[in-house]
TORPA-4810 file (N, C-alpha, C, O; in nm, 3 decimals):
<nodes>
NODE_1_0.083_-0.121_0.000_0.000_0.000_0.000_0.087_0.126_0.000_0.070_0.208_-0.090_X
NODE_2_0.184_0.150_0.100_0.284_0.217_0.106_0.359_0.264_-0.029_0.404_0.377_-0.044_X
NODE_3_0.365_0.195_-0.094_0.428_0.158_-0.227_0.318_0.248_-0.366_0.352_0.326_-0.454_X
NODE_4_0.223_0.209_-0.341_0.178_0.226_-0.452_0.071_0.387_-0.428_0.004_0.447_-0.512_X
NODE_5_0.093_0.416_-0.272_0.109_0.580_-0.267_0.176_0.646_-0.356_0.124_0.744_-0.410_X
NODE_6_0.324_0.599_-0.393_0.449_0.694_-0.396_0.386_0.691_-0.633_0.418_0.777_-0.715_X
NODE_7_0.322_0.594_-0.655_0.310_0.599_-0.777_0.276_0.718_-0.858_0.173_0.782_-0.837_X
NODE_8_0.383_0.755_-0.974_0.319_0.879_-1.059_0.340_0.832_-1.169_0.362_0.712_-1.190_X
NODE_9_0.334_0.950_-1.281_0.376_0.952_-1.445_0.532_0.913_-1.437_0.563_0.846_-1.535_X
NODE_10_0.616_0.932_-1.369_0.775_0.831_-1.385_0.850_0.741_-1.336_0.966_0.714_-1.364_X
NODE_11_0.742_0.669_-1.219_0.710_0.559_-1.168_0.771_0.408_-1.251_0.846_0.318_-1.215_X
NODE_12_0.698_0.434_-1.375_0.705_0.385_-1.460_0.768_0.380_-1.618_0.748_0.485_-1.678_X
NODE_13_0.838_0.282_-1.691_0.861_0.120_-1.655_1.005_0.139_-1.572_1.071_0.035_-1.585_X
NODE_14_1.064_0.222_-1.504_1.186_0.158_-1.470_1.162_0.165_-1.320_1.231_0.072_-1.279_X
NODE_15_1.106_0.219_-1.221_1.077_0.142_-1.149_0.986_0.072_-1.092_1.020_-0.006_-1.002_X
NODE_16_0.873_0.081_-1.123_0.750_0.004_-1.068_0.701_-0.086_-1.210_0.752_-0.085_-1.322_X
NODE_17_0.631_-0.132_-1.179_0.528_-0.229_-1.331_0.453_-0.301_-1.270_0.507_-0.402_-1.225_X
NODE_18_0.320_-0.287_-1.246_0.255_-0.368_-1.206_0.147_-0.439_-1.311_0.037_-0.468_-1.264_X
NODE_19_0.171_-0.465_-1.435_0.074_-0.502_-1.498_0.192_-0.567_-1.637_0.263_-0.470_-1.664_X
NODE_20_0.218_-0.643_-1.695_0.318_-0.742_-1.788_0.243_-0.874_-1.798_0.144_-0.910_-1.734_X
NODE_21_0.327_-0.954_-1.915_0.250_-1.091_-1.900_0.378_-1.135_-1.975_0.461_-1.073_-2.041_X
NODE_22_0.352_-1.350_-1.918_0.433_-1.433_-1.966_0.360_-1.492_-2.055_0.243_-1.468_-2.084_X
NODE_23_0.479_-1.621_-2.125_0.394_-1.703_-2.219_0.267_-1.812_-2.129_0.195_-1.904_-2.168_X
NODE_24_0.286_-1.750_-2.005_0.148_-1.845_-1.946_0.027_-1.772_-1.990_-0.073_-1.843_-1.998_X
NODE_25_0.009_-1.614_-2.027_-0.082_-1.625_-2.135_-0.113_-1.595_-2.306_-0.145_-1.667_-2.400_X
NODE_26_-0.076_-1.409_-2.284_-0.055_-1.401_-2.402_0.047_-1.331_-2.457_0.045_-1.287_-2.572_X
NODE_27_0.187_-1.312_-2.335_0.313_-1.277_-2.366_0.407_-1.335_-2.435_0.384_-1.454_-2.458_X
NODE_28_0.548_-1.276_-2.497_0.571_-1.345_-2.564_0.696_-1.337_-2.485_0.780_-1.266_-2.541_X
NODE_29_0.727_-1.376_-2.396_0.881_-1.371_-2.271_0.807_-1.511_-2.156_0.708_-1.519_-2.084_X
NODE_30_0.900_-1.585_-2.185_0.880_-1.708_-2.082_0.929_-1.670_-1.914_1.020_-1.587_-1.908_X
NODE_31_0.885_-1.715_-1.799_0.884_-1.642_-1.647_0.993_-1.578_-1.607_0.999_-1.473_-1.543_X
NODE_32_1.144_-1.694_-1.673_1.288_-1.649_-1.607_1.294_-1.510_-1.684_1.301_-1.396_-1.638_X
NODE_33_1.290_-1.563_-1.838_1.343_-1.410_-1.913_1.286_-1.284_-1.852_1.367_-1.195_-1.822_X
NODE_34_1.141_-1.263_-1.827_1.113_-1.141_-1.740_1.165_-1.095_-1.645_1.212_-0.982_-1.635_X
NODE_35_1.159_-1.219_-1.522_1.237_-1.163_-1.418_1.367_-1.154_-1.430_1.431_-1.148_-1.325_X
NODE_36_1.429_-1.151_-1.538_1.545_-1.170_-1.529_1.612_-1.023_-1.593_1.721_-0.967_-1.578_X
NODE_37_1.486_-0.992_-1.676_1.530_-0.833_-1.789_1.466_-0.761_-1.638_1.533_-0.671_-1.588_X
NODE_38_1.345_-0.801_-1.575_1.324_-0.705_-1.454_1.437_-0.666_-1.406_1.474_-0.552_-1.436_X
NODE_39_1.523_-0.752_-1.316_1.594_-0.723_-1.256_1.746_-0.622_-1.310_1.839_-0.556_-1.262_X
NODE_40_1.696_-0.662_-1.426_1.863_-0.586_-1.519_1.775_-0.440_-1.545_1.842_-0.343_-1.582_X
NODE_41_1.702_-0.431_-1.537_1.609_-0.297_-1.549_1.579_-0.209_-1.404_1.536_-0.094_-1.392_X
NODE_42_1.619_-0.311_-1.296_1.676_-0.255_-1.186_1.487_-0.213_-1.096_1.468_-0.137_-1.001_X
NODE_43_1.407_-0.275_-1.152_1.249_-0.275_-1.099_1.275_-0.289_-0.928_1.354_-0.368_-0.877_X
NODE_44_1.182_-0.186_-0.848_1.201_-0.195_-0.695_1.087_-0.276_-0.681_1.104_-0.344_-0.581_X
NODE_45_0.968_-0.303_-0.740_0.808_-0.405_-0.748_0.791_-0.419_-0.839_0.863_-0.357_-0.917_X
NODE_46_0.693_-0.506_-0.890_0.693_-0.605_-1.016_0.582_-0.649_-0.971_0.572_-0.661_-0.848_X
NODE_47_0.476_-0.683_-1.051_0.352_-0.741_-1.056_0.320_-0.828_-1.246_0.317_-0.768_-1.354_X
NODE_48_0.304_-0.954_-1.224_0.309_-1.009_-1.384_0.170_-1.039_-1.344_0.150_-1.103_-1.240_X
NODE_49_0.060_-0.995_-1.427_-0.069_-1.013_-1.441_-0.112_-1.074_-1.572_-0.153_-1.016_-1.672_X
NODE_50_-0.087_-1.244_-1.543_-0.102_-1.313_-1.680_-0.294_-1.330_-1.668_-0.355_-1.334_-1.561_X
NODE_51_-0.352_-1.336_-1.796_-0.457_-1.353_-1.830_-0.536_-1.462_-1.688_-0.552_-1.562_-1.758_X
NODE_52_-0.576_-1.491_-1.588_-0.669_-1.584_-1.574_-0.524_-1.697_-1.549_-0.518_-1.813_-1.589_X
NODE_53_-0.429_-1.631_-1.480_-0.325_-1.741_-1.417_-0.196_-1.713_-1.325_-0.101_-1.699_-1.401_X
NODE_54_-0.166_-1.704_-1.229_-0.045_-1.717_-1.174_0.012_-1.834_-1.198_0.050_-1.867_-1.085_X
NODE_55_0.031_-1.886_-1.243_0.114_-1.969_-1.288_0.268_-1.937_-1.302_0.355_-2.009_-1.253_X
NODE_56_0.286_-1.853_-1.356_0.425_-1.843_-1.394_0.510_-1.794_-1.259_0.629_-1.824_-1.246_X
NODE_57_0.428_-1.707_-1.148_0.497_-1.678_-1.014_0.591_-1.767_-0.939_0.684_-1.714_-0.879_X
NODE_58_0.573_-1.934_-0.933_0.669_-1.978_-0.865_0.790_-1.986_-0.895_0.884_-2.007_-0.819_X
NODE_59_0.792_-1.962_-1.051_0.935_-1.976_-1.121_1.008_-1.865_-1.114_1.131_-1.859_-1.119_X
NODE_60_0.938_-1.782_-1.103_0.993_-1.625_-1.101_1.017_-1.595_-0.919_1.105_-1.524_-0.870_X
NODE_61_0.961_-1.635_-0.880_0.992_-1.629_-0.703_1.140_-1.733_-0.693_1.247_-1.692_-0.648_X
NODE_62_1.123_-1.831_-0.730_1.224_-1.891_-0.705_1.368_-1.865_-0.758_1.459_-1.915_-0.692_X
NODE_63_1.403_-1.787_-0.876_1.481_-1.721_-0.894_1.520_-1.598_-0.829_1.638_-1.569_-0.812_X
NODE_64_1.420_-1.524_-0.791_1.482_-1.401_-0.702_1.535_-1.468_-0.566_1.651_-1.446_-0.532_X
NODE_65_1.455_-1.547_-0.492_1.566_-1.605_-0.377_1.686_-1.688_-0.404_1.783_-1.677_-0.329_X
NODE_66_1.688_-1.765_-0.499_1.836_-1.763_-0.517_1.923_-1.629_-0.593_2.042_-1.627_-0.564_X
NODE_67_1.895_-1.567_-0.646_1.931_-1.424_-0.672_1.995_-1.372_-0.563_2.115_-1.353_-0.547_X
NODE_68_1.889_-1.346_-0.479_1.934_-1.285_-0.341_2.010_-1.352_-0.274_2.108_-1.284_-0.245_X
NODE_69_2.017_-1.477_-0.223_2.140_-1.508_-0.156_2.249_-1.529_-0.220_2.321_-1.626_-0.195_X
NODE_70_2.280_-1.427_-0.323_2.425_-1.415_-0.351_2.453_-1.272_-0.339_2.560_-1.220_-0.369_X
NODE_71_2.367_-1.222_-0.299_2.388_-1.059_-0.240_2.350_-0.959_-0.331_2.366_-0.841_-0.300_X
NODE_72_2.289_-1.000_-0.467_2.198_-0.945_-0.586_2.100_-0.812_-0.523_2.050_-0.849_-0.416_X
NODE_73_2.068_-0.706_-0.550_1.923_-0.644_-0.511_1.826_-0.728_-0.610_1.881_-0.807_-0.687_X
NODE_74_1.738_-0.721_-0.611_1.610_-0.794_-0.665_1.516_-0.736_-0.656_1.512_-0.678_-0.548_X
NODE_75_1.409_-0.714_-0.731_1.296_-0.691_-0.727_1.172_-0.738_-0.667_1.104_-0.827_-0.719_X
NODE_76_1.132_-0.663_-0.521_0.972_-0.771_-0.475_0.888_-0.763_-0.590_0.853_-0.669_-0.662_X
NODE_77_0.855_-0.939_-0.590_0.784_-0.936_-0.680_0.617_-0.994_-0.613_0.609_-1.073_-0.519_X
NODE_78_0.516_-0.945_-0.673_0.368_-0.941_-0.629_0.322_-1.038_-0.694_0.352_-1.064_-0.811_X
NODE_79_0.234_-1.111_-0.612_0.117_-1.159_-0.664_-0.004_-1.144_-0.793_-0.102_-1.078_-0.759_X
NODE_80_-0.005_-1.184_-0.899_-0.097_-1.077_-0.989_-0.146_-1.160_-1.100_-0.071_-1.244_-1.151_X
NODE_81_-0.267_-1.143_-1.142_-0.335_-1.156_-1.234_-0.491_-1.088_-1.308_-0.577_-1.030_-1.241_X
NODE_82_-0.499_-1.106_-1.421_-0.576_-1.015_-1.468_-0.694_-1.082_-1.511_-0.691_-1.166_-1.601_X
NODE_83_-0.806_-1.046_-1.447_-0.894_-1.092_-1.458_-1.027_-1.015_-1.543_-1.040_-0.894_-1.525_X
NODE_84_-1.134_-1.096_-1.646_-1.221_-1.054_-1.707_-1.333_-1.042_-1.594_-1.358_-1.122_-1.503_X
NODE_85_-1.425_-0.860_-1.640_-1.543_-0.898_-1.559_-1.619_-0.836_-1.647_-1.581_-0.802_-1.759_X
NODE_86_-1.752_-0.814_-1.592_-1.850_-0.693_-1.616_-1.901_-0.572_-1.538_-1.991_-0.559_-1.455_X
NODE_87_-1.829_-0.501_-1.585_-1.858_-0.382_-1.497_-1.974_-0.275_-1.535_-1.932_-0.172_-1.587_X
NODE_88_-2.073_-0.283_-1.521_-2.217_-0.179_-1.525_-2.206_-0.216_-1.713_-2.193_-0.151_-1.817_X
NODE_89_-2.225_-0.382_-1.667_-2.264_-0.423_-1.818_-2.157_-0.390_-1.900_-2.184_-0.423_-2.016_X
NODE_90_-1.993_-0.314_-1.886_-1.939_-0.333_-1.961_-1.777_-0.472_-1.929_-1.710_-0.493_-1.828_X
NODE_91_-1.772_-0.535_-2.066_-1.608_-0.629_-2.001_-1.509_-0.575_-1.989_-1.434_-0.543_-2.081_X
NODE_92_-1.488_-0.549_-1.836_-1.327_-0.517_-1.841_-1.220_-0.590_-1.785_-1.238_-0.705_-1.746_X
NODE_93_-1.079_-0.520_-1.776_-1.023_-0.612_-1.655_-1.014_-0.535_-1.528_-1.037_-0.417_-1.502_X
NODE_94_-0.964_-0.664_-1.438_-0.955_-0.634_-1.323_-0.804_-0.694_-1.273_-0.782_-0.814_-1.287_X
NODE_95_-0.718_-0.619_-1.223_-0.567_-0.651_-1.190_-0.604_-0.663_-1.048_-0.655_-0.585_-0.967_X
NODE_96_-0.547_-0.829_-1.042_-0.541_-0.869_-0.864_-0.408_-0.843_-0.867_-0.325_-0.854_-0.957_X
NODE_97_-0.396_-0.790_-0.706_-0.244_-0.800_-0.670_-0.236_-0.830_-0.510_-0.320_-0.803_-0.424_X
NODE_98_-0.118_-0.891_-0.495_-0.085_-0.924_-0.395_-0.181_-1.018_-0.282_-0.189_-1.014_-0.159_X
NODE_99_-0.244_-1.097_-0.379_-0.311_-1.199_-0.288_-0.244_-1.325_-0.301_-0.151_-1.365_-0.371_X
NODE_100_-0.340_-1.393_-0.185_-0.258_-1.539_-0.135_-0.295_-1.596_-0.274_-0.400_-1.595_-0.339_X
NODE_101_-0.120_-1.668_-0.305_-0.155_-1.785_-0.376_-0.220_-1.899_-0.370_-0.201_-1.994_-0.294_X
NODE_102_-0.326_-1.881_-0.486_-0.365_-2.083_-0.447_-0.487_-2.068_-0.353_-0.546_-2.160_-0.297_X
NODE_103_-0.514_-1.933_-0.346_-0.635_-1.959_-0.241_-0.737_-1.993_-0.304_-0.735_-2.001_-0.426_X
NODE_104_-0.825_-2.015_-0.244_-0.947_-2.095_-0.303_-1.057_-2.001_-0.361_-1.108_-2.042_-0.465_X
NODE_105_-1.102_-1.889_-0.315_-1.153_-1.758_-0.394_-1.156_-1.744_-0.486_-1.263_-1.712_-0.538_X
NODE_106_-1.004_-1.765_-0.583_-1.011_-1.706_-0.721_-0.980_-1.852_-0.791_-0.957_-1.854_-0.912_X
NODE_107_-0.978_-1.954_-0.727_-0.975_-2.056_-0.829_-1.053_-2.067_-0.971_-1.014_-2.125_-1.072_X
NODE_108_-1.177_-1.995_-0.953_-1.205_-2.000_-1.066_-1.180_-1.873_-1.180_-1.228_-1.874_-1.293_X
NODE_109_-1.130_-1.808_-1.147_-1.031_-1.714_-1.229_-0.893_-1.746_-1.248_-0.824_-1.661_-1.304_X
NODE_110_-0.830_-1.874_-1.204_-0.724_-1.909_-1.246_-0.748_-2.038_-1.280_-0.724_-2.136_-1.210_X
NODE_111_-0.799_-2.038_-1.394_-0.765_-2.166_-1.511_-0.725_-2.151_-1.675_-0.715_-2.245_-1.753_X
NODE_112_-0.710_-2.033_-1.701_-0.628_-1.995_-1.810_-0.780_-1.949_-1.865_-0.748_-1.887_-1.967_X
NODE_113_-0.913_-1.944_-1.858_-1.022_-1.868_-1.934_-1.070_-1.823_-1.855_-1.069_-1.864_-1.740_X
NODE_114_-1.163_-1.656_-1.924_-1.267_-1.611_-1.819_-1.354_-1.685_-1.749_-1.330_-1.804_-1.770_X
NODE_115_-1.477_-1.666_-1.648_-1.552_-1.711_-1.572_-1.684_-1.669_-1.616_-1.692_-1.549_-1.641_X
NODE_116_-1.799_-1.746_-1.634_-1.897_-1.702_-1.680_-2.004_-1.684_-1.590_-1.970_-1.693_-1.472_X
NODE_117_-2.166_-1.651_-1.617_-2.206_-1.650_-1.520_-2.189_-1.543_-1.428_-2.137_-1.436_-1.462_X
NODE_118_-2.246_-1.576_-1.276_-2.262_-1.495_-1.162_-2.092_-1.447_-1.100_-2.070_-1.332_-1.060_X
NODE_119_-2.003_-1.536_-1.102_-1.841_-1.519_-1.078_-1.793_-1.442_-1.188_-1.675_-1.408_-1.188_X
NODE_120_-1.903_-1.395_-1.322_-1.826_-1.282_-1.465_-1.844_-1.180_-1.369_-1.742_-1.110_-1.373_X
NODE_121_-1.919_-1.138_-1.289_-1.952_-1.006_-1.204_-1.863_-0.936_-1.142_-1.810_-0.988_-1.043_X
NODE_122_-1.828_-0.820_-1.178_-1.710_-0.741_-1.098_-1.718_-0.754_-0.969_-1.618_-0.781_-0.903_X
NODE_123_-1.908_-0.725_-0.879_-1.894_-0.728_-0.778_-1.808_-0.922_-0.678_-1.759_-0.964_-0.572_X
NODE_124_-1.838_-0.955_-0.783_-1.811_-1.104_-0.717_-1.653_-1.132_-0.762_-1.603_-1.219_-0.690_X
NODE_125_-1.575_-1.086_-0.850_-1.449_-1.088_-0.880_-1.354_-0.988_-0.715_-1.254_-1.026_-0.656_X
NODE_126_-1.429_-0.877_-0.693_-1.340_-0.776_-0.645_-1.362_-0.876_-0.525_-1.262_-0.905_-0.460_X
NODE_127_-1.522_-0.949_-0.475_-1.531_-1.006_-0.343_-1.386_-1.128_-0.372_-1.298_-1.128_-0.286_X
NODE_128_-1.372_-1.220_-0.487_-1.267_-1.308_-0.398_-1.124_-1.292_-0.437_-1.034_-1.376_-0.435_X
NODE_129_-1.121_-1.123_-0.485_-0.989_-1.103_-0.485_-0.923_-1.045_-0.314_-0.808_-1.049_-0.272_X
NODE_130_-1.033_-1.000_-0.255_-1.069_-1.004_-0.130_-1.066_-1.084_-0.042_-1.000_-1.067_0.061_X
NODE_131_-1.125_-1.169_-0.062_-1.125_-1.293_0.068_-0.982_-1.349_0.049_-0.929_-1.408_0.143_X
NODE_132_-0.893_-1.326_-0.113_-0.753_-1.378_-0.072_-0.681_-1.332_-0.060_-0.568_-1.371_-0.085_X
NODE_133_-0.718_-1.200_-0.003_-0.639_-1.098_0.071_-0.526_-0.974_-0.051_-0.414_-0.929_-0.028_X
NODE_134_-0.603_-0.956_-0.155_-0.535_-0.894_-0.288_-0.613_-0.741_-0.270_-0.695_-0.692_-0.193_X
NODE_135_-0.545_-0.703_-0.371_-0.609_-0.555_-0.377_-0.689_-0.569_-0.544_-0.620_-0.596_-0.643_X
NODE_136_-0.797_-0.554_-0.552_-0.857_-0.478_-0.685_-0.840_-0.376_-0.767_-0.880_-0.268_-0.725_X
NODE_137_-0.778_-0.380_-0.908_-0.742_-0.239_-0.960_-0.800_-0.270_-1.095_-0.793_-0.380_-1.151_X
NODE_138_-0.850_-0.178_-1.136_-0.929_-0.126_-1.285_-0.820_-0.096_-1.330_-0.734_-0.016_-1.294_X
NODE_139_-0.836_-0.212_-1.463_-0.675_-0.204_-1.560_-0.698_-0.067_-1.647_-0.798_-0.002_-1.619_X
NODE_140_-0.631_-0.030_-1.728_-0.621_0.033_-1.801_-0.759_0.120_-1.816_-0.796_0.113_-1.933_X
NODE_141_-0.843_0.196_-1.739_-0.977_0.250_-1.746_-1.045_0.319_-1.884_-1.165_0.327_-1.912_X
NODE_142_-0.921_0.370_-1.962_-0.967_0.439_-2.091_-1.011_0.339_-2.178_-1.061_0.384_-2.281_X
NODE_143_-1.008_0.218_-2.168_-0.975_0.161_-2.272_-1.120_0.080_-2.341_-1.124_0.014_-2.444_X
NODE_144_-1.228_0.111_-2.248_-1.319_0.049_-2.278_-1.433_0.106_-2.351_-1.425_0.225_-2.383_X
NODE_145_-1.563_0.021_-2.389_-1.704_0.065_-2.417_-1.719_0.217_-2.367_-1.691_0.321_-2.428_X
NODE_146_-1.773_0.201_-2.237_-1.773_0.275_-2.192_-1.681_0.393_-2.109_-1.588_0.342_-2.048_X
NODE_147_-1.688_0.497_-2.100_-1.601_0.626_-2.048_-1.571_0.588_-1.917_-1.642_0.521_-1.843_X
NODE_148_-1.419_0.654_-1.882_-1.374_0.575_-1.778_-1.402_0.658_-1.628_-1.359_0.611_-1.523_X
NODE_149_-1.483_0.789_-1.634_-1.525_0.870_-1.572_-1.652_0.715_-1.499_-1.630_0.664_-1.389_X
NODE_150_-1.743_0.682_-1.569_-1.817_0.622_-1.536_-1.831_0.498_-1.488_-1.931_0.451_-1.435_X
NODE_151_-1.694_0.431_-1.514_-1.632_0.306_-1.495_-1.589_0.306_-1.332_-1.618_0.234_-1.236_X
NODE_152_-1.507_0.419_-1.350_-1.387_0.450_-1.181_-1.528_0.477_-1.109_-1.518_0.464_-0.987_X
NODE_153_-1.642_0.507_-1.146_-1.726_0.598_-0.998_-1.785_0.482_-0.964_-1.822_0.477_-0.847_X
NODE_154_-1.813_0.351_-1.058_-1.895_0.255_-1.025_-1.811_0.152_-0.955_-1.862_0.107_-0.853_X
NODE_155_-1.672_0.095_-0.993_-1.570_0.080_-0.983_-1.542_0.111_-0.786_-1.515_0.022_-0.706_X
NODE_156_-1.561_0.263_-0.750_-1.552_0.320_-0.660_-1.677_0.267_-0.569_-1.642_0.222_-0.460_X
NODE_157_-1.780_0.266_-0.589_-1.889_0.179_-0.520_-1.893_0.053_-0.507_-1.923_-0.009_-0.405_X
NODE_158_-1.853_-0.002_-0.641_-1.882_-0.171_-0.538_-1.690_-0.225_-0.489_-1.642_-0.335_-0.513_X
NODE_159_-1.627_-0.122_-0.428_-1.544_-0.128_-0.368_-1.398_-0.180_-0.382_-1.330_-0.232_-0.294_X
NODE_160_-1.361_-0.152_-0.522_-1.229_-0.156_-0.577_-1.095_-0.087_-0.497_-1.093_0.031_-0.464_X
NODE_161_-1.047_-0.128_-0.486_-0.912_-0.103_-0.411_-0.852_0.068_-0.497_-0.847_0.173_-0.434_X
NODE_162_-0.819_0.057_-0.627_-0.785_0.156_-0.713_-0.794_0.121_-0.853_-0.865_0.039_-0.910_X
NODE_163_-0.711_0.196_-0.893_-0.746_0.197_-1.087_-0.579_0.222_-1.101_-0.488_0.253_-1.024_X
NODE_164_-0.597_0.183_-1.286_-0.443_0.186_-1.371_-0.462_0.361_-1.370_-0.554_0.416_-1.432_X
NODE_165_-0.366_0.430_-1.294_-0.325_0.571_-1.354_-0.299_0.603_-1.463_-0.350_0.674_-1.549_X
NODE_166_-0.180_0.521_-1.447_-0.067_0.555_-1.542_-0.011_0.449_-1.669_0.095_0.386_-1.668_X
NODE_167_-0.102_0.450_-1.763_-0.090_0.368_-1.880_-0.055_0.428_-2.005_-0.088_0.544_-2.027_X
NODE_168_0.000_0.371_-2.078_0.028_0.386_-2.254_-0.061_0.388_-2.368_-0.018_0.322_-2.463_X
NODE_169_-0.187_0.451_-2.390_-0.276_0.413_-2.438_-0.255_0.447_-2.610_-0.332_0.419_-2.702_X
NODE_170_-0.135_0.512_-2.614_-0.070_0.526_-2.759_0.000_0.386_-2.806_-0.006_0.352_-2.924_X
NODE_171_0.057_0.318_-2.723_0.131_0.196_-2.715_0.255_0.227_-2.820_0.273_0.168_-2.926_X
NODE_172_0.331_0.330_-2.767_0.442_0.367_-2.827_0.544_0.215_-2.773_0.547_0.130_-2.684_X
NODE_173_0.634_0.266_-2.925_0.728_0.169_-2.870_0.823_0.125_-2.713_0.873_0.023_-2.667_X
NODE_174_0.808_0.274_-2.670_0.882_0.254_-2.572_0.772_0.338_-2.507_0.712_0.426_-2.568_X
NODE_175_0.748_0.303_-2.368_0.616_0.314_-2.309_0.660_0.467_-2.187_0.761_0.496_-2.123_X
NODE_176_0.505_0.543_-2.206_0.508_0.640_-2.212_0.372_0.720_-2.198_0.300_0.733_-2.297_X
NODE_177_0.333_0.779_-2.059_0.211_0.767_-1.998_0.146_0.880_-2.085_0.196_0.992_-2.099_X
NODE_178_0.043_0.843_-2.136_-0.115_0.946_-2.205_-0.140_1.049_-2.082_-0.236_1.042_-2.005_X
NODE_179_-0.027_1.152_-2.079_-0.021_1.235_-2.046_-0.205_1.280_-1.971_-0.256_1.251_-1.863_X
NODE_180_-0.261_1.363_-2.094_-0.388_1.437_-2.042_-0.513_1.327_-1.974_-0.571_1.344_-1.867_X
NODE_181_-0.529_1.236_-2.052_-0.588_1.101_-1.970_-0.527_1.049_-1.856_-0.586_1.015_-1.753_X
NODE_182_-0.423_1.044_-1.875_-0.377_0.971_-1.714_-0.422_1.063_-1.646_-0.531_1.053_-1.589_X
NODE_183_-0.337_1.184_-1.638_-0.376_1.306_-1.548_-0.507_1.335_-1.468_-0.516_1.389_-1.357_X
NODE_184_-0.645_1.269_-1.581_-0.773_1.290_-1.554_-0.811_1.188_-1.458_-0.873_1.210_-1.354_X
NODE_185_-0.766_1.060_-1.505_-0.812_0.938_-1.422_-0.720_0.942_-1.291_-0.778_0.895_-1.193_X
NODE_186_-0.583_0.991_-1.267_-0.522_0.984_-1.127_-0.608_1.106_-1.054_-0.634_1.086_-0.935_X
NODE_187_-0.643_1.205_-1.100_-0.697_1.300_-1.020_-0.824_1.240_-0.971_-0.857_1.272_-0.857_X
NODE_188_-0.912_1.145_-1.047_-1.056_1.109_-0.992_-1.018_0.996_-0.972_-1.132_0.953_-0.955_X
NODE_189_-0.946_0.895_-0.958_-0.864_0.814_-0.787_-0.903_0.907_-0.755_-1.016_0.953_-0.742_X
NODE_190_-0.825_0.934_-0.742_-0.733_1.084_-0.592_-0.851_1.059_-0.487_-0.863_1.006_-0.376_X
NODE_191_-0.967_1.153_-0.620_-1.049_1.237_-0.513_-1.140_1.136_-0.435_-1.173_1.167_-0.320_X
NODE_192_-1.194_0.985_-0.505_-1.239_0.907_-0.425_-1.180_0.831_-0.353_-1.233_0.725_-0.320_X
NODE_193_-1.055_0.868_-0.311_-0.977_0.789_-0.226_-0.946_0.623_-0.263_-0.957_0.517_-0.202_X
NODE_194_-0.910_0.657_-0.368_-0.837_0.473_-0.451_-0.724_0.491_-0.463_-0.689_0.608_-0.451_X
NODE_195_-0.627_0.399_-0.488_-0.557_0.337_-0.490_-0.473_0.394_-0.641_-0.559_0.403_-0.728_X
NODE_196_-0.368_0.424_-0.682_-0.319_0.462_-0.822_-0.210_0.339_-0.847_-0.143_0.297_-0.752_X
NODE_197_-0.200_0.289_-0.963_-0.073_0.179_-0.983_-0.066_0.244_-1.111_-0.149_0.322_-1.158_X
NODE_198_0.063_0.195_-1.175_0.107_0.171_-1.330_0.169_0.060_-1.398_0.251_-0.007_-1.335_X
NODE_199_0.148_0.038_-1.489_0.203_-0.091_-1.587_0.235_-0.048_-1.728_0.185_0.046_-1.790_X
NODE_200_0.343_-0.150_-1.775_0.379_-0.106_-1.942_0.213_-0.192_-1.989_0.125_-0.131_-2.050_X
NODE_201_0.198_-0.338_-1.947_0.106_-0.414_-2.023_0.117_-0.465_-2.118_0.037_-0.493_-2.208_X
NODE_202_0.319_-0.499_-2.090_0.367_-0.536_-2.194_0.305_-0.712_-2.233_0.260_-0.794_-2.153_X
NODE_203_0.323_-0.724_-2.372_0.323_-0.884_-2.444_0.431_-0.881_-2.507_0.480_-0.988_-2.472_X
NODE_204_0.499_-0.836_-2.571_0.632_-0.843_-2.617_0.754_-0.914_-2.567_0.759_-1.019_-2.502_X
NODE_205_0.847_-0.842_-2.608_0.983_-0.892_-2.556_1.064_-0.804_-2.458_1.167_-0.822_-2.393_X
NODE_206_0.968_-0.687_-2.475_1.091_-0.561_-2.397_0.959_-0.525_-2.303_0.850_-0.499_-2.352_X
NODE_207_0.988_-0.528_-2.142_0.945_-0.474_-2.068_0.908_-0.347_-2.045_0.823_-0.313_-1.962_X
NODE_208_0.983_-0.259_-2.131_0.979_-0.126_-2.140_0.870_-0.017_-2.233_0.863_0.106_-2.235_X
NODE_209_0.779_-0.143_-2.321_0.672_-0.127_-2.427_0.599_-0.243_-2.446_0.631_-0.358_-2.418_X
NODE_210_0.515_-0.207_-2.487_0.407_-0.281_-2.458_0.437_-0.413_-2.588_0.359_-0.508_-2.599_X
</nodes>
């Protein structure tokens, strides 16, 4: 929480990222290679939010502790995955972070496809990103059907942790926050008291673009 206070527009990609993916879904960097360009990229947190899987986290955990006991800095790395919902009838995602692995809550958001049904429901996604002790964040908010003014306030009621601030919605090569949009969506966080993160949202090969 502490952490993702301090988040702004240069936060990001070199030191924070809370939103990337492996080939566990639709990235194209297998678990080591990430954590491994993470760490040469010198990341202080790290969050890999593969489609509907943690999967790739134990491999990537298990390299930073042997990392570290050779006296390496390393990157904490988070809990995370990105989950499909419906939010006031529109599909978006939803970035878990930092919940217990393996808990039983989101099992059914971790089998590599969305969840249909009464568990497609944001309100019922944010509840068992909750019960496994994660925070809820509205990925990328511009990006949908609907305006993200209307997304964050509903978002803000059925009790989301925060929203993506700070995203690339140009998807320049080398990643690079939508200035006047970000600006709009961190200020309305702000004012309802949520939570701000950033991510490249990379699939590629370079952590640094998407």
């Amino acid at each position: 929480m502490e952490v993702l206070a301090q988040v702004g527009p240069d936060s990001c990609p070199s030191k924070l990222n809370f939103h990337c993916h492996t080939v566990y879904s639709d990235g194209s960097l297998d678990p080591l290679m990430l954590i491994q360009q993470a760490s040469s990229l010198g990341l202080t947190h790290l969050a890999v939010t593969d489609h509907h899987s943690s999967h790739a986290h134990a491999q990537m955990l298990a390299w930073l502790d042997k990392r570290r006991t050779t006296g390496f800095c390393v990157p904490t790395l988070w809990s995370g995955m990105e989950i499909s919902a419906l939010l006031k009838g529109c599909l978006v995602h939803i970035l878990a972070l930092g919940f217990e692995l393996n808990h039983r809550a989101l099992s059914p958001y971790n089998c590599g496809a969305a969840a249909v049904g009464q568990p497609l429901r944001a309100e019922a996604v944010v509840s068992a990103i909750h019960q496994a002790g994660g925070l809820a964040v509205l990925a990328h908010p511009a990006r949908y059907r609907l305006g993200y003014k209307v997304l964050i306030e509903e978002a803000a009621r059925l009790g989301f942790d925060g929203g993506e601030a700070w995203y690339d919605y140009n998807m320049l090569p080398t990643w690079q926050p939508s200035s006047l949009i970000c600006e709009a969506i961190d200020s309305q966080l702000s004012k309802l008291g949520l939570l701000r993160t950033c991510g490249t949202d990379s699939h590629g090969t370079d952590l640094c673009g998407r």
